[in-house]
N, C-alpha and C positions, 0 to 999 in steps of 0.2 A: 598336183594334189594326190595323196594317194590312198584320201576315201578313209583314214582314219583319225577317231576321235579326237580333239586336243582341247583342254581347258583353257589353258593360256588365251585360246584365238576368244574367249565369252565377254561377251559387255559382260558392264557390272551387274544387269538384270536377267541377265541370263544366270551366271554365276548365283546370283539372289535365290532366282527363280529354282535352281539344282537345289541349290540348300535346303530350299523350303520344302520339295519332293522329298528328300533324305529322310527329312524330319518326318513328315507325313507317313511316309513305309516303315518308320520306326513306332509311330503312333499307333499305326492301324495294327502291329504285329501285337503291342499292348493289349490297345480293346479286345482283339480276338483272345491273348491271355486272361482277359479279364472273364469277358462270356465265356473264357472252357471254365474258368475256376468257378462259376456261378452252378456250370453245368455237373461238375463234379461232385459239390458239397452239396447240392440239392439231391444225387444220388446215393451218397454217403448219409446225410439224412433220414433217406427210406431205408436205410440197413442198416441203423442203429439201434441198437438195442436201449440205450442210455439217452433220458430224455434230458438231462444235463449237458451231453455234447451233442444230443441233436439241436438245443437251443442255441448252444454256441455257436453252432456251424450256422443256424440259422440268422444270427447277429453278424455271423464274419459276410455272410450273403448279400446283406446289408448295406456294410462295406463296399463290396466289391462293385454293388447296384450305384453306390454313388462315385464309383472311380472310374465305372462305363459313362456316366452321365457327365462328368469331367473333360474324359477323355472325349467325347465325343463333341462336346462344345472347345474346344481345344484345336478338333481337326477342322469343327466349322469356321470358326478363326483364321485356321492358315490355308483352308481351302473355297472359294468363294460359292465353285460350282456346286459341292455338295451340301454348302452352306442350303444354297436356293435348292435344291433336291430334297432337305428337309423342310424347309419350308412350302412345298408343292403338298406335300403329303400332310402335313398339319392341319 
């Protein structure tokens, strides 16, 4: 054996199991797009001079609040442990 990786050797749940990691690190790289875009237009906001695009920006905020809330029942979904992490804290 010489100690490296190989797919081929994975039960089907192991296989499964990788999948569902992928997805998860693709997820959480989302939420974190999601929270900077929240973080951005909320400082865009404070430097607006035009209270028509600061409304705007404060409806896309909106938005973005209900694609964290999404995303984030989405990862509790396919992750069990952090599922029960938010439920500790609730």
């Amino acid at each position: 054996m010489n100690g490296s990786f190989n797919e081929e050797n994975l039960s089907p749940e192991e296989e499964k199991r990788m999948l569902i990691e992928d997805d998860l690190d693709l997820l959480r790289e989302d939420l974190v797009g999601e929270l900077q875009a929240i973080n951005q237009y909320q400082e865009h906001i404070e430097s607006l001079g035009s209270e028509e695009a600061a409304a705007t920006l404060e409806h896309i905020i909106e938005e973005e609040k209900e694609h964290v809330a999404e995303l984030v029942k989405l990862i509790q979904s396919l992750d069990p442990v952090q599922a029960d992490k938010f439920r500790e804290v609730s």
